[in-house]
N, C-alpha and C positions, 0 to 999 in steps of 0.2 A: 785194289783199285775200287774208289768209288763210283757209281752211276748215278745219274740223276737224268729222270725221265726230262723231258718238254714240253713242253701246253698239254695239251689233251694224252698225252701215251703214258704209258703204265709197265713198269717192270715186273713179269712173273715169274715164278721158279714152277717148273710142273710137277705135279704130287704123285707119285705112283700108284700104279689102278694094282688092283686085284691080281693073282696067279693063279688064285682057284677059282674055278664059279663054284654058285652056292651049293652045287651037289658033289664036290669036290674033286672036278676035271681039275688037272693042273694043265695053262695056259701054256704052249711053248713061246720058246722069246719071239720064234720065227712068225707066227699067229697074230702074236699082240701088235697093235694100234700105240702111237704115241697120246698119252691121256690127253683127254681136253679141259683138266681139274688142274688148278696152281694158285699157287699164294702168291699174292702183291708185294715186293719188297720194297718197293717208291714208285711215287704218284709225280707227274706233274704240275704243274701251277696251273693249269686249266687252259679252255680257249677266251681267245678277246675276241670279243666284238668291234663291229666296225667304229662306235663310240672311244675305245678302249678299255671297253671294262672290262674284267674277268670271270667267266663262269668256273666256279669251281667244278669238279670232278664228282660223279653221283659216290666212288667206289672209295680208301684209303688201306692205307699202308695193313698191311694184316687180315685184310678178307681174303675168304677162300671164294674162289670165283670159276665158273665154266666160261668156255670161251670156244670162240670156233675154228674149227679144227685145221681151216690153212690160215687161219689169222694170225699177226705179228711177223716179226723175223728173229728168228734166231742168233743169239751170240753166245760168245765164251767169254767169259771172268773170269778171271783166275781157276781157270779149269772146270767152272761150274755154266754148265747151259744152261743160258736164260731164256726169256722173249720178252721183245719191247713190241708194244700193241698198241692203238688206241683206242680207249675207252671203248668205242663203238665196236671193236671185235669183239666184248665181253657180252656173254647170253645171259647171263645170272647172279648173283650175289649167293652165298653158300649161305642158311639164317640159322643161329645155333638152335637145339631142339628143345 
């Protein structure tokens, strides 16, 4: 099944964090936090204006992006959890190095 966001929300897939920290604790599942890192898999058509015009979306399909942490809701696709969000729950754009 396909999704497709709406004006301003954004579909992400969350990226899995770390099991070790860097001195080589391994994390228990019970420990860890749901990540606040995920990749965009569709973008909305943006918001309108009261004119009707469209702002497009700062982010697109393929950024890796932080986001906060009770932001979006949650679904299931095909057995994969997603989250739909809009734009404005996104903190950061990931920038390659």
């Amino acid at each position: 099944m396909a999704i497709r966001p709406l004006h301003d929300r954004v579909l992400v897939k969350r990226l899995e964090e770390e099991t070790t920290t860097p001195g080589g604790i391994i994390i228990p599942d019970s420990a860890k936090e749901k990540p606040t890192k995920g990749k965009i898999i569709a973008v909305g058509t943006g918001n309108k204006t009261e004119e009707g015009k469209v702002i497009p979306l700062d982010v697109q399909k393929g950024d890796v992006v932080l986001f906060a942490k009770w932001g979006g809701q949650e679904i299931k696709v095909d057995g994969e959890e997603l989250i739909i969000m809009k734009e404005s729950d996104i903190i950061a754009v990931e920038e390659a190095a």
